[in-house]
N, CA and C atoms as a LAMMPS dump frame, in Angstrom:
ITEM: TIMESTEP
0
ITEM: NUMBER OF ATOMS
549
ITEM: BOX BOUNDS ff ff ff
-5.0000000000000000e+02 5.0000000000000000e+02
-5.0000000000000000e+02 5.0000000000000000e+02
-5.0000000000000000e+02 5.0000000000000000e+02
ITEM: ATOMS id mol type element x y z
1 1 1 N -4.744 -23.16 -46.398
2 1 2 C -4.481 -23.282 -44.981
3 1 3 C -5.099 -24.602 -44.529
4 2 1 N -4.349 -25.016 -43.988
5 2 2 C -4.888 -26.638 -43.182
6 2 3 C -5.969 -26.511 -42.236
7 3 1 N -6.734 -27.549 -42.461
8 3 2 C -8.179 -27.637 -40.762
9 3 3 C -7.4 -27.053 -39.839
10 4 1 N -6.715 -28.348 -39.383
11 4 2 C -6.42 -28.098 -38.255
12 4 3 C -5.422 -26.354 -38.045
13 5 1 N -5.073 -26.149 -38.388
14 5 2 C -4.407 -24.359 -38.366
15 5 3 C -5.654 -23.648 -37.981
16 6 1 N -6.26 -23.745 -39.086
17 6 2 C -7.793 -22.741 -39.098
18 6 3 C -8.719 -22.853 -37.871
19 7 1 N -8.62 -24.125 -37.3
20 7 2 C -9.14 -24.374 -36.052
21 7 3 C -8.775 -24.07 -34.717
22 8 1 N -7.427 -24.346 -34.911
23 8 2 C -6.048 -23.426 -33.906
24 8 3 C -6.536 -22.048 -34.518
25 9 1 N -6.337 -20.969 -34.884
26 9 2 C -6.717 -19.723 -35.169
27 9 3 C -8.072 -19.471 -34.306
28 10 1 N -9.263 -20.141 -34.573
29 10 2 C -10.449 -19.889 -34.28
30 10 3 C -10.647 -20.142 -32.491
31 11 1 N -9.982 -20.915 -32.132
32 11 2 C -9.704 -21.014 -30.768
33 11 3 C -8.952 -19.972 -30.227
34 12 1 N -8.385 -19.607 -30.807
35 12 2 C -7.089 -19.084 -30.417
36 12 3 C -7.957 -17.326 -29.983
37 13 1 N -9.048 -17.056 -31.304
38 13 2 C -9.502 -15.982 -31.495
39 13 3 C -10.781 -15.72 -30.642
40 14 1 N -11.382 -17.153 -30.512
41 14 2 C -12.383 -16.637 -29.312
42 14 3 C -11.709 -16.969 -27.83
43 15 1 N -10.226 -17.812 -27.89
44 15 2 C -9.897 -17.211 -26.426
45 15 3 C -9.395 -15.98 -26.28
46 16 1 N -9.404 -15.316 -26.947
47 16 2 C -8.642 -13.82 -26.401
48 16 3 C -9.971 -13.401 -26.332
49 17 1 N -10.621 -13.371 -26.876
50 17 2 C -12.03 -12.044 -26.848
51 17 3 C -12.641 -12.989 -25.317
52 18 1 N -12.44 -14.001 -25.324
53 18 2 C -13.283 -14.416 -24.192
54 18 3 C -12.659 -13.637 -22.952
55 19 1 N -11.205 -13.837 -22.9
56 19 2 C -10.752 -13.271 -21.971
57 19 3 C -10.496 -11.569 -22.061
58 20 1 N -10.592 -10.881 -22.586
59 20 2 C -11.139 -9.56 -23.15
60 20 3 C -12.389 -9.058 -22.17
61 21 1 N -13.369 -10.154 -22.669
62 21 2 C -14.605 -10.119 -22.32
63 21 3 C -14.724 -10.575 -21.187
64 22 1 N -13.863 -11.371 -20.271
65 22 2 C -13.336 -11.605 -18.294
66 22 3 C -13.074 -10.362 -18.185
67 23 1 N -12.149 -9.569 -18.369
68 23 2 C -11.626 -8.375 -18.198
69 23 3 C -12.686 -7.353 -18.14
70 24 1 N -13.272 -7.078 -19.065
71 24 2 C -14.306 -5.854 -18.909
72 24 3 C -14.8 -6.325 -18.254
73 25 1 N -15.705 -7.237 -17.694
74 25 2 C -16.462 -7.458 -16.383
75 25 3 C -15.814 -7.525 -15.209
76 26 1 N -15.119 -7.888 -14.861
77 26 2 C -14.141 -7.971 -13.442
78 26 3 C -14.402 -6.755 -12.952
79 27 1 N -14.582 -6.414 -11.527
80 27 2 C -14.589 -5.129 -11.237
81 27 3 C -12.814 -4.403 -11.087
82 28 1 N -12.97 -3.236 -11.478
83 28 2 C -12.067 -2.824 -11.568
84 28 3 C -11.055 -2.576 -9.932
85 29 1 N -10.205 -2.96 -9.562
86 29 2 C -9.434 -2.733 -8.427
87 29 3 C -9.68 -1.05 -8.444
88 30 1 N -9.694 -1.057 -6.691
89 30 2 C -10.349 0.126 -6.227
90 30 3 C -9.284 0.152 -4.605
91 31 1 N -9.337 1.51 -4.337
92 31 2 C -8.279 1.696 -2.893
93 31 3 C -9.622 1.69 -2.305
94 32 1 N -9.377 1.859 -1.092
95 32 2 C -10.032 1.759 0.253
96 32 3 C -9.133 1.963 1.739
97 33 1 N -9.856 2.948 2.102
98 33 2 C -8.955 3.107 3.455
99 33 3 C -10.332 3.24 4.268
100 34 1 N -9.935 2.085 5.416
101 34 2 C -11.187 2.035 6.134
102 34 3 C -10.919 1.931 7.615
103 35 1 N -12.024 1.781 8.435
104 35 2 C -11.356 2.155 10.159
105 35 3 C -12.738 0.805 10.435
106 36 1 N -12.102 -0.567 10.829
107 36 2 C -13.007 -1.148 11.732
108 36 3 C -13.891 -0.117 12.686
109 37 1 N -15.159 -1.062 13.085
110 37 2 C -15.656 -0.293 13.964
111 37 3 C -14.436 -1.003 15.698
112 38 1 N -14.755 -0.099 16.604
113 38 2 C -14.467 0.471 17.523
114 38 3 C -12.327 -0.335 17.935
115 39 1 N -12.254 -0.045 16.303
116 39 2 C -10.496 0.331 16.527
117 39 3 C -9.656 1.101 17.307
118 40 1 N -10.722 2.4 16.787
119 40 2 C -10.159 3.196 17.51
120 40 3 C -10.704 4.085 18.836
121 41 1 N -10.92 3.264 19.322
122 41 2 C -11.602 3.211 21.368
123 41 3 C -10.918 3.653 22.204
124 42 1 N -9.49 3.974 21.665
125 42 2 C -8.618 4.424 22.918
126 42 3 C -8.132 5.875 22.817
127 43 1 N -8.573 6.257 21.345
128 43 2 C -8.021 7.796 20.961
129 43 3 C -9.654 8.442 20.92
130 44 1 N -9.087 9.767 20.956
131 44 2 C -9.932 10.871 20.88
132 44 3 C -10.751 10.81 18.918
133 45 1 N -11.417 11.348 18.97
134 45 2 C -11.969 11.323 17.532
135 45 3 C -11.147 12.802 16.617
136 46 1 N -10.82 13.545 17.424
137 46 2 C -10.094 14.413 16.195
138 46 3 C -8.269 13.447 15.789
139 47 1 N -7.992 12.764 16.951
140 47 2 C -6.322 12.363 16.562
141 47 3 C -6.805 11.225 15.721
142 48 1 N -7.596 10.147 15.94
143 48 2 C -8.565 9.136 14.798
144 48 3 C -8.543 9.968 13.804
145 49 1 N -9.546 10.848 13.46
146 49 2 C -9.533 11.963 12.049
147 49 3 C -8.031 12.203 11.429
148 50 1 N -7.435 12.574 12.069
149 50 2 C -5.748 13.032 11.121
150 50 3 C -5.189 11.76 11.347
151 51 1 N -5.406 10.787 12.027
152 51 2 C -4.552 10.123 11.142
153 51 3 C -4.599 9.188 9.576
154 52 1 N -6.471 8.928 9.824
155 52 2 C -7.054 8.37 9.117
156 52 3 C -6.618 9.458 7.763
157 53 1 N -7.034 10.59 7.817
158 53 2 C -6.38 11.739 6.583
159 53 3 C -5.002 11.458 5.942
160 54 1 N -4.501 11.269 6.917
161 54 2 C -2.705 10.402 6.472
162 54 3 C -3.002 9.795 5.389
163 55 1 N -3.774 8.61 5.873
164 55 2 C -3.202 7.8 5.112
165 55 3 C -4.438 7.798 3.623
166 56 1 N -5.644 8.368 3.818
167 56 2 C -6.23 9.204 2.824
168 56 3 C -5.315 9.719 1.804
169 57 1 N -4.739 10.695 1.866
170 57 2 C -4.096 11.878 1.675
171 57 3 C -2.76 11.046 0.816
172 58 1 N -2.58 9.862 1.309
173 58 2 C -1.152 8.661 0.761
174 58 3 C -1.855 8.023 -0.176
175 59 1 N -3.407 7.4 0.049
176 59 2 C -4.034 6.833 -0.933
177 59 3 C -4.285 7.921 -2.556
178 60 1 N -4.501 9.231 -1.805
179 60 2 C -4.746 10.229 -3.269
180 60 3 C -3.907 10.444 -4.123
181 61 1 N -2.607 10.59 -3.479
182 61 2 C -1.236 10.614 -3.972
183 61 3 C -0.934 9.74 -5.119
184 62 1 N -1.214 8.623 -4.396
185 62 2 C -0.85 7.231 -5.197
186 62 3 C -1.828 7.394 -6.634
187 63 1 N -2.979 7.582 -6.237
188 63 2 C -3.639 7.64 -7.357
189 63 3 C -3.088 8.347 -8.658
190 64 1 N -2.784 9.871 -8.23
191 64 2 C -2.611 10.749 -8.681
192 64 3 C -0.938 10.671 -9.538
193 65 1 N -0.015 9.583 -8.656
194 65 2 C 1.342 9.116 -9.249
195 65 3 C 1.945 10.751 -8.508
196 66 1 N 1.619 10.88 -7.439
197 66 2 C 2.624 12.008 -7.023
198 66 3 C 3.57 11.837 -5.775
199 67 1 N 4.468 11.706 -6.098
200 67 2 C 5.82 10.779 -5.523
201 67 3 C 5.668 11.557 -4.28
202 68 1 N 5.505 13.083 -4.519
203 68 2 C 6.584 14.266 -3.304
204 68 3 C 4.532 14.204 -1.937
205 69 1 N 4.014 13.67 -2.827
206 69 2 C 2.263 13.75 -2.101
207 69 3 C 2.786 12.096 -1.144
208 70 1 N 3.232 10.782 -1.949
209 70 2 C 3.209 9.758 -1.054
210 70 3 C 4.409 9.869 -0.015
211 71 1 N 5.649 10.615 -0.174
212 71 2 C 6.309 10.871 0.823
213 71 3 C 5.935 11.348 1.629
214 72 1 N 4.978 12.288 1.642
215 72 2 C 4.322 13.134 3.069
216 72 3 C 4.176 12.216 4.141
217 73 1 N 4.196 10.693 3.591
218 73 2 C 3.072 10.122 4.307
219 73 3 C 4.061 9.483 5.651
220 74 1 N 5.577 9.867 4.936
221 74 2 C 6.94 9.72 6.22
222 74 3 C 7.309 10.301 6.76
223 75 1 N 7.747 9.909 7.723
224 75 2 C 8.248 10.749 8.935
225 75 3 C 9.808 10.891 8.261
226 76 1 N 10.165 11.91 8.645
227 76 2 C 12.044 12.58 8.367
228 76 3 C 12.867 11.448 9.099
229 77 1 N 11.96 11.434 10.268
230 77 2 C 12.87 9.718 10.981
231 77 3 C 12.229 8.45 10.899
232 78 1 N 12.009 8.43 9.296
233 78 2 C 11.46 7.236 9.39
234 78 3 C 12.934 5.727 8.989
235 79 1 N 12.699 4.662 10.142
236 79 2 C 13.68 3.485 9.968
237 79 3 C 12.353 2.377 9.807
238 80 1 N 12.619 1.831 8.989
239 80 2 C 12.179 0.52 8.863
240 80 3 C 13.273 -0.678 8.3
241 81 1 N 14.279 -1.506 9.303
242 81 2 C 14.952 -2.29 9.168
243 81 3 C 16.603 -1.934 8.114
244 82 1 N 16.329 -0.244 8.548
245 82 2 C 17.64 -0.01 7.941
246 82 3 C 17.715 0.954 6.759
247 83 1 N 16.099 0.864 6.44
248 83 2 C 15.162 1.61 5.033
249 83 3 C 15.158 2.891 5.385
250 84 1 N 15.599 3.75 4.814
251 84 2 C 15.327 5.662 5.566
252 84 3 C 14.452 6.163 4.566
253 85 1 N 13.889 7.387 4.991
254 85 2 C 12.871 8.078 3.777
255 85 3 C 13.694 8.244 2.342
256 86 1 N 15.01 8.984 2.135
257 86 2 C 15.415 8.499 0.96
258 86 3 C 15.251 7.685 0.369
259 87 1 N 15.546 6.289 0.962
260 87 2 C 15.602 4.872 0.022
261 87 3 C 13.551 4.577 -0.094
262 88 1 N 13.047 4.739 0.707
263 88 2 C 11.906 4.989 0.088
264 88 3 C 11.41 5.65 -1.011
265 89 1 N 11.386 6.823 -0.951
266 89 2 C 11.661 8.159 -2.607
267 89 3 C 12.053 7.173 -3.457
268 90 1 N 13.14 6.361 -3.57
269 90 2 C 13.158 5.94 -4.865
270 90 3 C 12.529 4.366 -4.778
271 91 1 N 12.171 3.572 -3.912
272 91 2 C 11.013 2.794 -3.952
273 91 3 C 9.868 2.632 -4.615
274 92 1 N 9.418 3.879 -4.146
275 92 2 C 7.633 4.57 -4.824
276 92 3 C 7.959 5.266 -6.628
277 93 1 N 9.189 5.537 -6.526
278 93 2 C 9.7 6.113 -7.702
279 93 3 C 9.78 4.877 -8.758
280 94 1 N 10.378 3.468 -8.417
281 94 2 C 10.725 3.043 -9.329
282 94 3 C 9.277 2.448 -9.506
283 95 1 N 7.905 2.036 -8.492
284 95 2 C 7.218 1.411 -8.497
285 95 3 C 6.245 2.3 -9.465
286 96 1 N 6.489 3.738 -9.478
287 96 2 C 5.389 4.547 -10.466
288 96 3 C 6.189 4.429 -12.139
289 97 1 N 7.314 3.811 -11.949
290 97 2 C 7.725 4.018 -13.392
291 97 3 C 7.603 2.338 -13.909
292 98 1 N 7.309 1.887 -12.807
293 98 2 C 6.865 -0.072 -13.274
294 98 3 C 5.607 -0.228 -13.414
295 99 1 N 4.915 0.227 -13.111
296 99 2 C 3.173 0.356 -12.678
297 99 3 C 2.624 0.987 -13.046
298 100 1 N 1.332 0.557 -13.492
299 100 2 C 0.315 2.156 -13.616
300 100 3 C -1.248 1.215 -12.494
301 101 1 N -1.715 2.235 -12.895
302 101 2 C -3.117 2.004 -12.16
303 101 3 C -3.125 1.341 -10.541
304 102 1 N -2.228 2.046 -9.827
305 102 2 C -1.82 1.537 -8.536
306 102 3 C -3.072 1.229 -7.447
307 103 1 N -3.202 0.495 -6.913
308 103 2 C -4.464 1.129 -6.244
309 103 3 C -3.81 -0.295 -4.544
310 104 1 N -4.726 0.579 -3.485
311 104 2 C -3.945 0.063 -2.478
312 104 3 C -5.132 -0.003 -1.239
313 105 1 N -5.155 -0.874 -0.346
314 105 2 C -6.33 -0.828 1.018
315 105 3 C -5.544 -0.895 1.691
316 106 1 N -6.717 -0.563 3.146
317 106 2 C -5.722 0.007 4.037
318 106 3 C -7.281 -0.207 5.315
319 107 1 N -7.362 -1.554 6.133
320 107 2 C -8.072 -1.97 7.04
321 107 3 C -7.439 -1.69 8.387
322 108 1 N -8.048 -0.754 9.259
323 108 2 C -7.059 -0.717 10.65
324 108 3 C -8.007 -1.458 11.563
325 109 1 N -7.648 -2.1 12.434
326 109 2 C -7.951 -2.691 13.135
327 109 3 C -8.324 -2.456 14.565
328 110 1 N -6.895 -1.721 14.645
329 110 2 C -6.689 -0.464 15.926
330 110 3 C -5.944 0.388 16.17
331 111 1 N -6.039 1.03 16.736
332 111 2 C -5.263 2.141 16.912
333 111 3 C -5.221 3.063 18.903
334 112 1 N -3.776 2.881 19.117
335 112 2 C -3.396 3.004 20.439
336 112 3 C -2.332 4.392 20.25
337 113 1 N -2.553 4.801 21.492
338 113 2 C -1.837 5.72 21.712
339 113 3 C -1.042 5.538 22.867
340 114 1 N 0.269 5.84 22.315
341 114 2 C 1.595 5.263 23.364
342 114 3 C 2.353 6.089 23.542
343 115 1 N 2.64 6.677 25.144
344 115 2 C 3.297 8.367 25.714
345 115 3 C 2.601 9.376 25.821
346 116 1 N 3.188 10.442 25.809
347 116 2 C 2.398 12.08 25.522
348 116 3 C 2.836 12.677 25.255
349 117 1 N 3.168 14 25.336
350 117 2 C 3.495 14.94 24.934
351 117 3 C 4.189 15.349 23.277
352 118 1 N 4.672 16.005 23.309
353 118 2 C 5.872 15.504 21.835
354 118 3 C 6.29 14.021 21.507
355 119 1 N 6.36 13.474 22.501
356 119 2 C 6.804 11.504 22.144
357 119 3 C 5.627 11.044 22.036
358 120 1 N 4.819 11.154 22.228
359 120 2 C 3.182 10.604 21.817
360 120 3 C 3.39 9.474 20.447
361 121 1 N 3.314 8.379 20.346
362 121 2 C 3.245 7.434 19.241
363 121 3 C 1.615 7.039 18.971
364 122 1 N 1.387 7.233 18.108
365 122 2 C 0.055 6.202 17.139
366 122 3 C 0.478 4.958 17.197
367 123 1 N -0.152 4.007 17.233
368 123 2 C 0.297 2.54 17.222
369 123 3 C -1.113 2.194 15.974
370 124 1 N -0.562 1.525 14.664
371 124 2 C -1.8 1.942 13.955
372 124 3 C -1.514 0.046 13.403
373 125 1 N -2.2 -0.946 13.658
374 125 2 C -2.516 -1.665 13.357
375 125 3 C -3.22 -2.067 12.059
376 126 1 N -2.775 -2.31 10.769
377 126 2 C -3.158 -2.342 9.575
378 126 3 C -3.297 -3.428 8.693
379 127 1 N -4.271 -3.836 7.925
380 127 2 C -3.95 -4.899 7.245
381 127 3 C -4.36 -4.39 5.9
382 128 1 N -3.564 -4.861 4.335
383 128 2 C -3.947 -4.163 3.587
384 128 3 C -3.455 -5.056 2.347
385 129 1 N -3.037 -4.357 1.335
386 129 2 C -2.193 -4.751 0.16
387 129 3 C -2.079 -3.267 -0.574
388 130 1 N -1.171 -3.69 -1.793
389 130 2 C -0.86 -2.233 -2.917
390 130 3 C -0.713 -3.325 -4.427
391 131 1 N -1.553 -2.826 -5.453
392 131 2 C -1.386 -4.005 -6.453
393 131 3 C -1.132 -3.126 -7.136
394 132 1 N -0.706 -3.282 -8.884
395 132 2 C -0.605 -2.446 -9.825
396 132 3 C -0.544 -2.973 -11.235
397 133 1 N -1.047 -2.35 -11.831
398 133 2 C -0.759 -3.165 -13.511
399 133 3 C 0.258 -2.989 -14.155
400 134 1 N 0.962 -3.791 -14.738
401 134 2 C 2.243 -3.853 -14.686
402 134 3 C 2.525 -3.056 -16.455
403 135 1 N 3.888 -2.574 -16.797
404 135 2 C 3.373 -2.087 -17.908
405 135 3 C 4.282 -2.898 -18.438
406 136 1 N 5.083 -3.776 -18.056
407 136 2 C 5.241 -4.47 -19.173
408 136 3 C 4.342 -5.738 -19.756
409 137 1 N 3.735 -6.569 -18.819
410 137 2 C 3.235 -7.451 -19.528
411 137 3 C 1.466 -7.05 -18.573
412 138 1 N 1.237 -6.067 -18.535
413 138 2 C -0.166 -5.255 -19.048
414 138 3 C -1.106 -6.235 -17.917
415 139 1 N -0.773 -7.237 -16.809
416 139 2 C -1.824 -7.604 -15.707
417 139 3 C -1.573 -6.993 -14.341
418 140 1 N -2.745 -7.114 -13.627
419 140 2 C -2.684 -7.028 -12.64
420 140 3 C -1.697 -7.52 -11.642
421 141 1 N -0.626 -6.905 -11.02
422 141 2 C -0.174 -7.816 -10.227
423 141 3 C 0.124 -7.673 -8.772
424 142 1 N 0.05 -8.224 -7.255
425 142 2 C 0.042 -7.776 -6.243
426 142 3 C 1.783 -7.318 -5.917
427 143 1 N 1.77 -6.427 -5.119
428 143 2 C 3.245 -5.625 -5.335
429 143 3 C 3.482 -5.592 -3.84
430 144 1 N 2.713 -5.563 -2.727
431 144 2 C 2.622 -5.864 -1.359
432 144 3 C 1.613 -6.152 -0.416
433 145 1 N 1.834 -6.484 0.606
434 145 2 C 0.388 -6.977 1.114
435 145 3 C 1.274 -7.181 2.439
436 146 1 N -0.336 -7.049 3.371
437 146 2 C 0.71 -7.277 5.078
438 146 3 C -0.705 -7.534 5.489
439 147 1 N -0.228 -8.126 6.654
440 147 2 C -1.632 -8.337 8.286
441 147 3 C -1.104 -8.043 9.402
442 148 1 N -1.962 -7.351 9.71
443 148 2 C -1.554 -7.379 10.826
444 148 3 C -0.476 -6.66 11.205
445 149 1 N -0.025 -5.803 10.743
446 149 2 C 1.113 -5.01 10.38
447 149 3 C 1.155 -3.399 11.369
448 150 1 N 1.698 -3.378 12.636
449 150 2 C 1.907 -2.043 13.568
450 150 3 C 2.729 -1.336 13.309
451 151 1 N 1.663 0.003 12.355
452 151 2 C 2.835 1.485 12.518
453 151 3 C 3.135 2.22 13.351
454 152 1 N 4.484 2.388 13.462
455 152 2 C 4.074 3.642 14.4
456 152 3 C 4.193 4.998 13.891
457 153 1 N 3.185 5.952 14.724
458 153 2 C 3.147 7.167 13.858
459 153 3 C 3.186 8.127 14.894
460 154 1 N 3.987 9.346 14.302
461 154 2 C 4.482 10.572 14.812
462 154 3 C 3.859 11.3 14.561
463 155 1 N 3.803 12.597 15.334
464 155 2 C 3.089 13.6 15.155
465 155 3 C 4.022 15.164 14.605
466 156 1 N 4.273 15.062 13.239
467 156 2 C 5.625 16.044 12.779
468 156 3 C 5.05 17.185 11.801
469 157 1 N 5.204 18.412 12.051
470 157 2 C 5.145 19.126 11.166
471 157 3 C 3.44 19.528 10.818
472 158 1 N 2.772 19.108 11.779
473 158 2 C 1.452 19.276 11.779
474 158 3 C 0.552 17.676 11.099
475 159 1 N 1.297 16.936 11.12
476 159 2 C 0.716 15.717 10.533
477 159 3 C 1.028 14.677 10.879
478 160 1 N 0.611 13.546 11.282
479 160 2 C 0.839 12.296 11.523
480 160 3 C 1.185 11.759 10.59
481 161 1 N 2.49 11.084 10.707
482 161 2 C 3.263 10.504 9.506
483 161 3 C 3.907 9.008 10.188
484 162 1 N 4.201 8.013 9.242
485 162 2 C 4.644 6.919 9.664
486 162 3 C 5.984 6.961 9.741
487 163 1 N 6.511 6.657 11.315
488 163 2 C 7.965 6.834 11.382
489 163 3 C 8.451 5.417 11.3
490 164 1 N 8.038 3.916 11.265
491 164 2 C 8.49 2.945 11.482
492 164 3 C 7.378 1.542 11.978
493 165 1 N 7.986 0.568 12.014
494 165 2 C 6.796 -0.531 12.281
495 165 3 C 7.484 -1.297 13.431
496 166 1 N 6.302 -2.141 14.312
497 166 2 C 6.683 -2.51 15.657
498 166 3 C 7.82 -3.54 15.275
499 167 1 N 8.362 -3.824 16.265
500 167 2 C 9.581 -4.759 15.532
501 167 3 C 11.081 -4.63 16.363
502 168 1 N 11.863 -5.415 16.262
503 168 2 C 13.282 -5.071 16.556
504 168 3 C 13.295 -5.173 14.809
505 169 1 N 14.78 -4.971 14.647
506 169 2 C 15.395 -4.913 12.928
507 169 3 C 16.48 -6.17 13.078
508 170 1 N 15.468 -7.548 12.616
509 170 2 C 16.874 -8.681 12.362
510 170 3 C 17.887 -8.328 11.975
511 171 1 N 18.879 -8.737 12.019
512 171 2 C 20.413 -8.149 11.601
513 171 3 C 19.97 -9.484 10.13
514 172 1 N 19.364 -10.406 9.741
515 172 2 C 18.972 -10.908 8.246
516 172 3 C 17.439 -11.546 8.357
517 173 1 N 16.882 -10.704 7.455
518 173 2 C 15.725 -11.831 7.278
519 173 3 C 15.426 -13.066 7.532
520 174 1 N 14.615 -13.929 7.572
521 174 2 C 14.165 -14.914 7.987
522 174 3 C 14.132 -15.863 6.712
523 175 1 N 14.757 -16.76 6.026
524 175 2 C 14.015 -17.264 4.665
525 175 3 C 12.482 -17.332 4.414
526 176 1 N 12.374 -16.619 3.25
527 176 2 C 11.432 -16.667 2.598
528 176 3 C 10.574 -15.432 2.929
529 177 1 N 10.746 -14.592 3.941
530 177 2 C 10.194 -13.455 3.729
531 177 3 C 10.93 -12.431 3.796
532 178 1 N 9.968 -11.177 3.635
533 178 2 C 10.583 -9.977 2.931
534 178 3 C 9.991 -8.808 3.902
535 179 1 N 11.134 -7.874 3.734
536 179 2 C 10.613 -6.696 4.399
537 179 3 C 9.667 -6.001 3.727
538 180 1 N 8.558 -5.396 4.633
539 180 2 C 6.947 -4.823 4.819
540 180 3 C 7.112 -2.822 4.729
541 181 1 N 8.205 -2.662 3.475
542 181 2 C 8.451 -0.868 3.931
543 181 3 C 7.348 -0.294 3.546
544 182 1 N 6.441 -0.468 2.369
545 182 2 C 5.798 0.375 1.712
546 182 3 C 4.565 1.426 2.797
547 183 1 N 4.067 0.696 3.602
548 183 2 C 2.755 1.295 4.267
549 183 3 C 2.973 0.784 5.685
């Protein structure tokens, strides 16, 4: 075998272990669902509590890869730019069969309450991302991310669920960005 080969090899062999050895130290991506302090100033502390559980309850799911657990987290009327809860289902579906180790944050900022009665809206102000390791080529990779991002949320079936985000629905995107369905 030639120097130079054997030298290419030996490089070659402490860059992988080096980067091996990046990897085990890196901290491992972790969810987080968190509530700034005084976000939520305008709601009561039990409607704060369920909704914050929402999206808890969406983070466990995810963990767990349970499709029919992250749907809960929609409303039956949920529109986002044309997107219905069906076409979601298979969203999260194709993203658990592309992905493993999903993990996702979830920073609110604030949270308003808009109407009353049965029409009562959450207005849930969020900034976050959803990353996942990819299984084909085995890295980390970010899969969505938003700022600043207003849900609105319904109160259905005993649970606050996301029916949609503030917005009219462009009749076409804008170049270069993309619609925000996931959270």
């Amino acid at each position: 075998m030639g120097e130079r080969r054997r030298r290419g090899m030996q490089w070659s062999a402490l860059l992988t272990g080096g980067i091996l050895v990046l990897l085990a130290i890196l901290p491992a991506a972790r969810a987080e669902v968190r509530i700034l302090p005084e976000a939520a100033a305008e709601l009561d502390q039990a409607t704060t509590e369920a909704v914050m559980r929402t999206f808890r309850a969406a983070d466990e799911a995810i963990r767990a890869r349970d499709l029919n657990g992250v749907m809960a987290l929609y409303s039956e009327q949920y529109d986002y730019h044309g997107l219905k809860k069906p076409d979601m289902r298979k969203v999260w579906a194709n993203l658990f069969d592309e992905f493993q180790d999903l993990t996702d944050t979830h920073h609110f900022s604030r949270l308003t309450k808009v109407g009353s009665g049965s029409k009562t809206i959450i207005e849930v102000t969020c900034t976050g991302s959803l990353s996942g390791l990819s299984k084909t080529g085995g890295l980390r990779v970010p899969i969505d991310s938003w700022y600043e991002e207003v849900h609105y949320m319904t109160f259905e079936e005993g649970q606050w669920r996301i029916r949609g985000n503030v917005g009219d629905s462009p009749r076409l995107m804008p170049f270069g960005t993309s619609p925000h369905p996931l959270f």
